[in-house]
C-alpha positions as CSV (number, residue, x, y, z in Angstrom):
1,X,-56.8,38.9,64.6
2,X,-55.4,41.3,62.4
3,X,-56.0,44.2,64.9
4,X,-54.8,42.5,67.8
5,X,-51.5,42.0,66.2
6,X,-51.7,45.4,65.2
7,X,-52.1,46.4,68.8
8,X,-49.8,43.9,70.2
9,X,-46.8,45.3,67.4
10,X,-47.6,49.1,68.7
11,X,-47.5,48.0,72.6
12,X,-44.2,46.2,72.1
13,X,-42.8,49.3,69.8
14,X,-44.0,51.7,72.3
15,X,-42.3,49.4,74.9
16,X,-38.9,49.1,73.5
17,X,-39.0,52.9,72.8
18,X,-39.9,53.7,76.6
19,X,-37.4,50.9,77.8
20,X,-34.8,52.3,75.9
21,X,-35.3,55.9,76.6
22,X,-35.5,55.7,80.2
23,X,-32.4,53.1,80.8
24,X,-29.6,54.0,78.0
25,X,-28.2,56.5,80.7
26,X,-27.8,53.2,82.9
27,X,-25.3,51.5,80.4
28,X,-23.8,54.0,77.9
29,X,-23.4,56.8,80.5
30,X,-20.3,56.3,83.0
31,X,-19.6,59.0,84.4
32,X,-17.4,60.6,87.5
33,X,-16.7,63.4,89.4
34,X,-13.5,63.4,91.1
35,X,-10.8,65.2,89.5
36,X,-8.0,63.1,89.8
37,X,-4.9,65.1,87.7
38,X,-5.1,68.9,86.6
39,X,-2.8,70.0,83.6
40,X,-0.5,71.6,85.5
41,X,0.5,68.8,86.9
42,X,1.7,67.7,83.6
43,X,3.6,70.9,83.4
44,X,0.7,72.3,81.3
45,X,-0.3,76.1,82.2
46,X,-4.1,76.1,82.4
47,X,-7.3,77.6,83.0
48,X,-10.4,76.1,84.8
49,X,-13.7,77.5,83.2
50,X,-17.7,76.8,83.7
51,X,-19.9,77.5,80.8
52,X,-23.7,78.6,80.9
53,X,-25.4,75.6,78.4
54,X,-28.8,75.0,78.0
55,X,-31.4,75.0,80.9
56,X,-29.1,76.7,83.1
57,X,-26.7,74.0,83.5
58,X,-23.0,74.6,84.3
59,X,-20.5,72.8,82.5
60,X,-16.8,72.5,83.4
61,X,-14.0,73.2,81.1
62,X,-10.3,73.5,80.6
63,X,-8.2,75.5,78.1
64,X,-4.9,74.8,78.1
65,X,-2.7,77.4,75.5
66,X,0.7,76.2,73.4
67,X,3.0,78.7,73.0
68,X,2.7,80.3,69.1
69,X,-0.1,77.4,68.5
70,X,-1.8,77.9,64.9
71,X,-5.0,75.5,65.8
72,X,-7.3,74.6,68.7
73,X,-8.1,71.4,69.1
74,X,-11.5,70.8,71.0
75,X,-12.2,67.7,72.6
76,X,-15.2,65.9,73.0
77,X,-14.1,62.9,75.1
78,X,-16.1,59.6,75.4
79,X,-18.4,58.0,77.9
80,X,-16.9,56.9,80.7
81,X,-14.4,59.3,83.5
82,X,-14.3,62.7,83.5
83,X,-11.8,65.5,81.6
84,X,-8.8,64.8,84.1
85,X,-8.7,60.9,82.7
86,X,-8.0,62.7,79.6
87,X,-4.7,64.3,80.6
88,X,-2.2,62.1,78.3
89,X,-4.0,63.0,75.3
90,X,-4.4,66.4,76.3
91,X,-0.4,66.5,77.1
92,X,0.5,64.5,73.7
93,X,-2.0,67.5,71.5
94,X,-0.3,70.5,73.9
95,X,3.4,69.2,72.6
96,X,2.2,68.8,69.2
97,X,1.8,72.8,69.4
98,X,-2.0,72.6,69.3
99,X,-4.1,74.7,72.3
100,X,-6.5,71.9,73.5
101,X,-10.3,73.0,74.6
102,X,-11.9,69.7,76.7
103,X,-15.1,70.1,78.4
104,X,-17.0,67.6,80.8
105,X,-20.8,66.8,79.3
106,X,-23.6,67.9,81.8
107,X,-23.0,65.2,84.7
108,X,-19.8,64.7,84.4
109,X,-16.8,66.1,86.4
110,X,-17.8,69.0,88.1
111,X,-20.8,69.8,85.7
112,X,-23.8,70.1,86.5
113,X,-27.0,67.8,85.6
114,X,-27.3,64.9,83.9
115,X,-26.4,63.3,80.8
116,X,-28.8,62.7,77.7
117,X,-27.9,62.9,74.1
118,X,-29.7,66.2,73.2
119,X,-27.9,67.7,76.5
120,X,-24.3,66.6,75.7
121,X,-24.9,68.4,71.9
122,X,-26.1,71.3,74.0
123,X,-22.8,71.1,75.8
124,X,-20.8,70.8,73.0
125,X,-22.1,73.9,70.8
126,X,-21.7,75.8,74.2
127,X,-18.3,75.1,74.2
128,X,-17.7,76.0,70.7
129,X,-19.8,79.2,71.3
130,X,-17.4,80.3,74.1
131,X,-14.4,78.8,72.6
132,X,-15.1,80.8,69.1
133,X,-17.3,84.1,69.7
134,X,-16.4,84.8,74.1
135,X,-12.4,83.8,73.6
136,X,-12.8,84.9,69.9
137,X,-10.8,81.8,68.3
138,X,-11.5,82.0,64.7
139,X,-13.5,78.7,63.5
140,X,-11.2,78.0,60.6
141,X,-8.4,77.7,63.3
142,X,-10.6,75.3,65.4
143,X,-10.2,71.3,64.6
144,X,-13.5,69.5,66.3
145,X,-12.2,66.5,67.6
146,X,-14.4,63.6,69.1
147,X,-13.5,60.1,70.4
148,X,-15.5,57.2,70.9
149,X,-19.3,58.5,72.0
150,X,-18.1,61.9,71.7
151,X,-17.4,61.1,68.1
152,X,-21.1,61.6,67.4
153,X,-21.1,64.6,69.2
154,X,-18.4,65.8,67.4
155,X,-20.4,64.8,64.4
156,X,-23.4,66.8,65.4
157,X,-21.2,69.8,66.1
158,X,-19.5,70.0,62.8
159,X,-22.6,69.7,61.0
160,X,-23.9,73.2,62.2
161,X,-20.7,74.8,62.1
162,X,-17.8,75.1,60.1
163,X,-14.4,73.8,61.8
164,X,-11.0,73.8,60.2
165,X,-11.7,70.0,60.6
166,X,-13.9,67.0,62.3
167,X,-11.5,64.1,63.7
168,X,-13.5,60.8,64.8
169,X,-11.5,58.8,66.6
170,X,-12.5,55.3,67.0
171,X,-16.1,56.3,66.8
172,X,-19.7,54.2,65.4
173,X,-21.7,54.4,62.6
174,X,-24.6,54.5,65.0
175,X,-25.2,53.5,68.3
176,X,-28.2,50.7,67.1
177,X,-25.3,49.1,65.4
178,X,-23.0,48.8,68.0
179,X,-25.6,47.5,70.3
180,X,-26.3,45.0,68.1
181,X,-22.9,43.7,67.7
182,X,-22.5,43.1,71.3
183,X,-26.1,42.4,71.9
184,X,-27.8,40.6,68.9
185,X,-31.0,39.5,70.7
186,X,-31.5,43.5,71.8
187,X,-33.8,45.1,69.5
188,X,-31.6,48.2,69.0
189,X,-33.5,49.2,65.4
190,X,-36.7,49.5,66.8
191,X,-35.0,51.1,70.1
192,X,-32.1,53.1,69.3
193,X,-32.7,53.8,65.6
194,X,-32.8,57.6,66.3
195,X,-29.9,57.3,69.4
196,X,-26.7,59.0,68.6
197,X,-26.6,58.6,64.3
198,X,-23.3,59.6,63.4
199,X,-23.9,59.1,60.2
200,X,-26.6,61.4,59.3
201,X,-24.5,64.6,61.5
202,X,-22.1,63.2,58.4
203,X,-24.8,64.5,55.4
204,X,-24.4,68.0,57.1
205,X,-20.6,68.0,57.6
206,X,-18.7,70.8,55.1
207,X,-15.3,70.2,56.9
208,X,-12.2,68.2,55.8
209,X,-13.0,64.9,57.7
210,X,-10.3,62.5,59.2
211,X,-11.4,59.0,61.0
212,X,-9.4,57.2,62.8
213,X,-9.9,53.5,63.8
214,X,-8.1,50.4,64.9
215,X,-8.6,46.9,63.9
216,X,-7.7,45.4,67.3
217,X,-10.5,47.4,68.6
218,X,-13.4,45.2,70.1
219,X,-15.6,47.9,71.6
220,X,-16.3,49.5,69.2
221,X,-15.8,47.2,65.6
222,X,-12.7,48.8,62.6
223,X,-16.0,48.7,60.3
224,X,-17.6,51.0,62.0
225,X,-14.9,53.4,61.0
226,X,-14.8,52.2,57.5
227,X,-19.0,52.8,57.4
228,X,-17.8,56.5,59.0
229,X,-15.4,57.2,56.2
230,X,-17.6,56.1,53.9
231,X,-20.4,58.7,54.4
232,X,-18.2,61.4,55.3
233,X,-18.8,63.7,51.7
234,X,-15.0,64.9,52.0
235,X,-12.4,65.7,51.8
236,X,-11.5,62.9,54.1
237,X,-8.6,60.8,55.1
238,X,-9.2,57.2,56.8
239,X,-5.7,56.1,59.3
240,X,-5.7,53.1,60.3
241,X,-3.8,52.7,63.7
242,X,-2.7,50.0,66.1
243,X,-4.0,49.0,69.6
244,X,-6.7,48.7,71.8
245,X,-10.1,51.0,71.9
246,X,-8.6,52.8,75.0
247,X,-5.1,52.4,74.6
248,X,-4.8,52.8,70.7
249,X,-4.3,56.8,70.2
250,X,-1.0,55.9,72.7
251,X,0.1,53.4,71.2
252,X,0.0,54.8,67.8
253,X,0.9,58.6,68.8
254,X,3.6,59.0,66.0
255,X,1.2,57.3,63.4
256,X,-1.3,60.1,64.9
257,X,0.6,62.9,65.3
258,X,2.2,62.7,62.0
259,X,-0.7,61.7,60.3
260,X,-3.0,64.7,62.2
261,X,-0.4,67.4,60.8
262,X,0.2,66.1,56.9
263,X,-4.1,65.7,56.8
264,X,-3.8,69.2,57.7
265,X,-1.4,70.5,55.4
266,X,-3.0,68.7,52.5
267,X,-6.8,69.9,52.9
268,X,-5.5,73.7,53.6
């Protein structure tokens, strides 16, 4: 009996772990393609780029310069739409007098591929390699900036290089948690125990660290940004805004604006 529930524990394991490998693309990955608003729409100069990342996949970007701007803000956006659902963010960041550097992950926009977490980290050190070394934006000026799912790439990125700073906005612990607050009968830390752990990019991170979280939000929970702040090694700053996951950088935008700029200051 013993080794039958030996064998039966390793099938199940092996199971989960091939269940979850092959279907998390099919409900944390929502991606599209059309390009609905450009920058300069929004009055904002800019310039469309692809970028060469791993395994010969093209990935679409946008830089969009302020006038005099002293940092570079690049944005790793979360999992659903495309860069142009980013434009209001990108608009509120331009006025602030920061250039903003967004990028679609592999399979989204008009990138090529599709997306996995290895190949969006891939896509974001791409980005940071053309941003830094082909445009020649010094790091220290570069602020690493990641929202929701692309906090933990943000995460990742910082960890190997050295930003001015790493921003996570309304952004998990790990994805095994979240899962498990919305689905409690899912078993997310035998399946996703290794899936996007923001928390251990955290152990490698060197750069001033600001998180950003809501308590209204219900996608992804305020603890999770408590947990964030928590194993950031600093310096580090936690702001605690207003609103909804989606809708609470807008509705706070002073709060965040303000707040962005004295954390700045502070940890120069």
């Amino acid at each position: 009996m013993p080794i039958v529930k030996r064998n039966l524990t390793i099938i199940v394991l092996g199971f989960c772990i091939a269940v979850s490998t092959s279907c998390v693309s099919t409900w944390l990955y929502f991606p599209t393609s059309e390009i609905r608003h450009t920058p300069d729409e929004a009055g904002m100069p800019y310039e469309d780029l692809y970028i060469q990342s791993t395994g010969g996949i093209r990935i679409n970007a946008w830089w969009v310069p302020a006038r005099d701007a002293r940092y570079t803000i690049l944005l790793c956006h979360g999992n659903g739409g495309n860069i142009s659902h980013r434009i209001g963010k990108i608009e509120i960041l331009h006025g602030q007098g920061f250039n903003v550097f967004i990028f679609d992950y592999r399979g989204y926009g008009r990138s090529d591929g599709t997306p996995s977490e290895q190949g969006l980290y891939d896509d974001a050190a791409c980005a940071w390699k053309h941003l830094t070394v082909v445009m020649k934006h010094p790091p220290s000026s570069v602020i690493v900036w990641g929202t929701s799912l692309g906090g933990s790439v943000a995460a990742r990125l910082a960890s190997t290089t050295a930003p001015r700073a790493l921003v996570l906005e309304s952004a998990f612990h790990s994805l095994a948690e979240v899962t498990h607050h919305h689905m409690p009968i899912y078993p997310q830390r035998l399946c996703l125990n290794n899936v996007y752990n923001t928390y251990r990019s955290l152990e490698n991170v060197r750069s001033p660290v600001l998180v950003i979280h809501s308590r209204e939000d219900t996608t992804i929970p305020y603890d999770q940004g408590l947990r964030l702040f928590e194993a950031a090694p600093g310096p580090k700053r936690f702001m605690e805004i207003l609103g909804s996951h989606n809708k609470g950088f807008f509705d706070s935008r002073e709060t965040v604006c303000a707040g962005l700029w004295d954390f700045l200051r502070s940890t120069r």
